[in-house]
N, C-alpha and C positions, 0 to 999 in steps of 0.2 A: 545553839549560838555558834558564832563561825562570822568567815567571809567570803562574802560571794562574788565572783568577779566574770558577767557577762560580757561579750566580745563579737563583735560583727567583723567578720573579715572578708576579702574578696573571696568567691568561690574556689579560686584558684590554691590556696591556701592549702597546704596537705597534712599539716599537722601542727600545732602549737606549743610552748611552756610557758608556763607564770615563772615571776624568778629564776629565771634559766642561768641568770647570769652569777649565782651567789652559789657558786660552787663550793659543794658539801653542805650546801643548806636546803632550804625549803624551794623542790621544783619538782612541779606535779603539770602533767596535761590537761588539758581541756577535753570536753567532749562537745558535739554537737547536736541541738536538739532538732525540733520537725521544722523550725523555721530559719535554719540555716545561722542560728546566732550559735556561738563555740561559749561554752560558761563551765563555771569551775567552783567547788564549794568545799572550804580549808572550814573543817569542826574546830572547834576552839580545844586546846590541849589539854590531858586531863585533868589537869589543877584549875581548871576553869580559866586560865590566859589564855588571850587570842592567837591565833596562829601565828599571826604576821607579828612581829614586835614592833609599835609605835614609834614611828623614825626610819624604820627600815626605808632601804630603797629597794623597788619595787621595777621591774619591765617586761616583757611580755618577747619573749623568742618564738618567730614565724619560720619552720617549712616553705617554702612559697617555691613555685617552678624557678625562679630564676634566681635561687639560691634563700639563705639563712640572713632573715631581717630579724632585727633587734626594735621595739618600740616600747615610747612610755605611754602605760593602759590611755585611751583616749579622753576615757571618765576618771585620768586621776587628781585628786582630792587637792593635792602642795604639789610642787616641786621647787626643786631648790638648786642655784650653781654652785657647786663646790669651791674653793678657792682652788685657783690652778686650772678648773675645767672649764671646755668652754662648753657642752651641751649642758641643759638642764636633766638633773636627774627625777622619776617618780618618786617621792616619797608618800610611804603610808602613814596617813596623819591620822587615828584613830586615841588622842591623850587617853589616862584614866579617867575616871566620873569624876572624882574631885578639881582634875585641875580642867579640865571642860568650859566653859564660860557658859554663865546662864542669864538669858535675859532677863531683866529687873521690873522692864518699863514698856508700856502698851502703845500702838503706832498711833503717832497724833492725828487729828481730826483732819483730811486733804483739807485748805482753805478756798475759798470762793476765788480767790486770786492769788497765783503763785508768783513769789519772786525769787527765783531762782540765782544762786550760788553757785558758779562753775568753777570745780578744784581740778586740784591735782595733789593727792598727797605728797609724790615724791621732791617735787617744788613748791612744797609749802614752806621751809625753812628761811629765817633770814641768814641762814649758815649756805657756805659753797659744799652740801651735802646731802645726800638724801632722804628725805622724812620718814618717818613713822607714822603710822597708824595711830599709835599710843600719843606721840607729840602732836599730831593733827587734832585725837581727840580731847587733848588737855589746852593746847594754845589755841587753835583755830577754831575750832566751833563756838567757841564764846564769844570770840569776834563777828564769828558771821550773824549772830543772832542780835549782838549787839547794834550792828551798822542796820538789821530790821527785815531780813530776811528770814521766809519762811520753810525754805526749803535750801539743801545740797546738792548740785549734782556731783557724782565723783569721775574721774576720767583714768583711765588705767590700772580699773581693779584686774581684769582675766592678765591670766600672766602673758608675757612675754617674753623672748629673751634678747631680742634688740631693744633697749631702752629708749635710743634715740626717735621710736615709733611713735611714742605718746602713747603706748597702749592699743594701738591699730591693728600690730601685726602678732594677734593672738594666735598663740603656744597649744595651752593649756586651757580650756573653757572652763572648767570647773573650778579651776585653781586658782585663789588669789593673789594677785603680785606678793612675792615671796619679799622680795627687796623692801618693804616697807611693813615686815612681822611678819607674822603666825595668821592662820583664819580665824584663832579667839581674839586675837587684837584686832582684826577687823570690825568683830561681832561687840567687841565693849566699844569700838568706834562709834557705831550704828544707832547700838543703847542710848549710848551718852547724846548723840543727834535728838534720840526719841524725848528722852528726858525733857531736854530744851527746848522741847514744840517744833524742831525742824524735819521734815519729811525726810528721806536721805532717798535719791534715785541716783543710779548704775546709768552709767553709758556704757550700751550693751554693743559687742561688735557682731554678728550675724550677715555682715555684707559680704566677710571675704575674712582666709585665713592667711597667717605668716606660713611660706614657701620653705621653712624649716624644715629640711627632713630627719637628721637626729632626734632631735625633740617635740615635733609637731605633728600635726595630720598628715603634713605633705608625703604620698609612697608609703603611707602607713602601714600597707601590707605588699608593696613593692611596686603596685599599679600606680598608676596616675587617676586611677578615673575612681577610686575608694569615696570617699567622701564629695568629691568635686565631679565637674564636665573632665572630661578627656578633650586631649587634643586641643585647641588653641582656646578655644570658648571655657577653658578651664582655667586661662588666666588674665589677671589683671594687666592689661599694658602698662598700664600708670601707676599702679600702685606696686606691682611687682609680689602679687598674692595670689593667692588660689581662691577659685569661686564655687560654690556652694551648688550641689546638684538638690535642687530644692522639689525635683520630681521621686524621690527616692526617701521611701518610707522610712526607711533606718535613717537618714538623715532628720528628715519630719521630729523623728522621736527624740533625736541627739540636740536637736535645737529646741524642741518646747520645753522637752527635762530640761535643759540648759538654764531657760528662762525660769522656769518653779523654783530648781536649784536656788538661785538668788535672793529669790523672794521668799521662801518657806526657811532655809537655812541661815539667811544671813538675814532676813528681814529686810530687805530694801523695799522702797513706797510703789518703784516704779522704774521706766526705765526712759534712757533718749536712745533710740536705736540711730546708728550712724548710717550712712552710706546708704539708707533707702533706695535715692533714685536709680545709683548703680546697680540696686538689686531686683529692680523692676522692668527695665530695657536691659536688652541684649545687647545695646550701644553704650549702656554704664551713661547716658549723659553726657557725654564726651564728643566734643564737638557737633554739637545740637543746640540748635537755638530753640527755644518751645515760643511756641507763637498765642499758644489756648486752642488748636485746633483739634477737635475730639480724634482725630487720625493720629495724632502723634500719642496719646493714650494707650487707645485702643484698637492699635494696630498691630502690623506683622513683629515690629521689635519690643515688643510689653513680652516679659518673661512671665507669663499667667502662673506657670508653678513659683514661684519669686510673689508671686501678688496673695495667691492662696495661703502660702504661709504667713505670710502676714494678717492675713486675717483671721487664720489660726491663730496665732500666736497671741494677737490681741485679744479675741475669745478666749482663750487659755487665763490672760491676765487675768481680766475683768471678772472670768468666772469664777477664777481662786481669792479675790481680792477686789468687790467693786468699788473701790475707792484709789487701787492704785493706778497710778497715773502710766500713760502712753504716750512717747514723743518721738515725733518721725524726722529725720533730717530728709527733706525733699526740696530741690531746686526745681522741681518740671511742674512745678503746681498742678499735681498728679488729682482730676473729680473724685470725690466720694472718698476724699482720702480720710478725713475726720468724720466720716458721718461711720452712725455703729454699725457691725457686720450683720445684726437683725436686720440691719434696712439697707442691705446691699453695698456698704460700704466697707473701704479697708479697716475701721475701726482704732484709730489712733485719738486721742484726748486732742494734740496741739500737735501742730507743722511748725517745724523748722526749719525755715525760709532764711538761707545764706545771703539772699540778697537784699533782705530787710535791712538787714545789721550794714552789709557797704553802704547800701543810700543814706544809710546815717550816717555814716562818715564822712561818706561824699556830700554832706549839707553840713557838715559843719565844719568841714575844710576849705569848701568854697564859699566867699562871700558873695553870693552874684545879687545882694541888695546893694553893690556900689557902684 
């Protein structure tokens, strides 16, 4: 028993350390195996405790040609702001058994028709403050189940550390919004959803990351092009984020784990992936009008690696869990986007169509029966 801590870095990389930075304590190097991944394996000490102490902060010190980068592990678990600091720190969140959360209650039946519930835990309060996990799942869910909803979705679980993002401009993939508990108060969250017959789905972000470099992917090992495109095709205009090199296997692996992540640990039903259309054109959507012309699809600007993983990823789902649900935010009313990846399609359950929801506004703002 121990812990293990794998690590993809650019090639350029000349040496690494775990904890480098907790001088006089535990900092050991990495080594590299045949596929270019750097991993590292702490035995548990010999009274049988874990190496790392539960809480500890954790980061990961890089060699790299153009000097000594400092990052937090990309796969880590919590991280947390200190008061006073402004980056986020790693923490290693491995509780004892006892104080662990275990779930109680089995994932309810998907329904024939979902009506879905879109949160946010950190503005769920009728207080100027922001929410719990723990108050979400003792006040809020009973309301939503009461008003007759069969489903959650939640918005701003992966962490961030710009709050004012809504959860967009993710941090930390694996890591629950620290700001609203622990990842066991998420998990009695979930439970308690289960309990009540509501499905709970993740709005998953996969379109694009926060441009954070202390605390995020962005220069992770000093490069620009680590996780992301290099060079302008690497960034969001509009959003002011980093975008996803989705031709690149160690990414492939870092987003489907990402997606299991979710669903196996934390039990969610299912996911709304945001930012779709952005991640299928090379134009992001962005000043394009779609007309239904199969050229604007399946042409020279369709990011085909962008469309593959999506249909991995939906296979991934479906295959771990065929009952959990798949929902794509897509404006370009992208063919083949809901039909299953057995039959050539992207494989998503339901499309979310932004402009459903305006023409409803726009008919019942305008009266034009007068």
């Amino acid at each position: 028993m121990g812990a293990n801590n794998p690590l993809w870095p650019h090639p350029l990389v000349k040496s690494q350390r775990f904890n480098q930075f907790r001088v006089g304590k535990l900092s050991r190097l990495y080594e590299q195996n045949e596929f270019g991944v750097w991993e590292i394996f702490l035995p548990n000490n010999a009274d049988g405790s874990p190496p790392i102490p539960h809480g500890s902060r954790v980061k990961i010190r890089m060699d790299t040609s153009s000097g000594i980068k400092d990052s937090i592990p990309a796969w880590i678990k919590f991280s947390v702001q200190a008061p006073g600091e402004i980056p986020y720190n790693g923490i290693y969140y491995d509780p004892p058994e006892e104080e662990k959360y275990v779930f109680k209650h089995p994932r309810p039946k998907k329904p024939k028709s979902i009506r879905i519930y879109e949160s946010h835990v950190g503005m769920s309060s009728t207080e100027p403050k922001i929410n719990t996990y723990v108050n979400f799942r003792d006040d809020v869910l009973p309301r939503i189940k009461r008003l007759g909803y069969n489903a959650v979705q939640i918005m701003a679980i992966q962490e961030h550390s710009y709050y004012a993002s809504f959860g967009y401009h993710v941090t930390n993939f694996f890591a629950p919004s620290s700001r609203c508990g622990t990842p066991d108060d998420l998990k009695s969250l979930v439970d308690r959803a289960h309990e009540l017959g509501l499905l709970v789905l993740m709005d998953i972000v996969h379109s694009h990351a926060s441009n954070n470099v202390l605390d995020g992917l962005n220069m992770f090992d000093g490069t620009d092009s680590h996780y992301f495109h290099s060079g302008s095709r690497g960034y969001h205009w509009m959003w002011d984020s980093r975008l996803f090199n989705y031709g690149s296997w160690e990414v492939l692996r870092f987003l489907l784990s990402n997606a299991r992540w979710w669903l196996e640990e934390y039990r969610f039903d299912g996911f709304r992936f945001d930012g779709v259309t952005s991640m299928m054109y090379t134009h992001h959507g962005l000043q394009v009008a779609f007309t239904g012309n199969y050229s604007e699809y399946f042409g020279f600007t369709t990011d085909v690696d962008a469309v593959i993983y999506l249909m991995l990823v939906n296979d991934v789902i479906h295959g771990l869990h065929p009952e959990a649900v798949s929902i794509g935010e897509d404006v370009s009313g992208m063919p083949t986007f809901c039909i299953p990846v057995e039959d050539g399609g992207v494989g998503f359950d339901y499309r979310l169509h932004m402009a459903i929801a305006d023409k409803w506004i726009e008919l019942l703002k305008k009266r034009d029966e007068d």
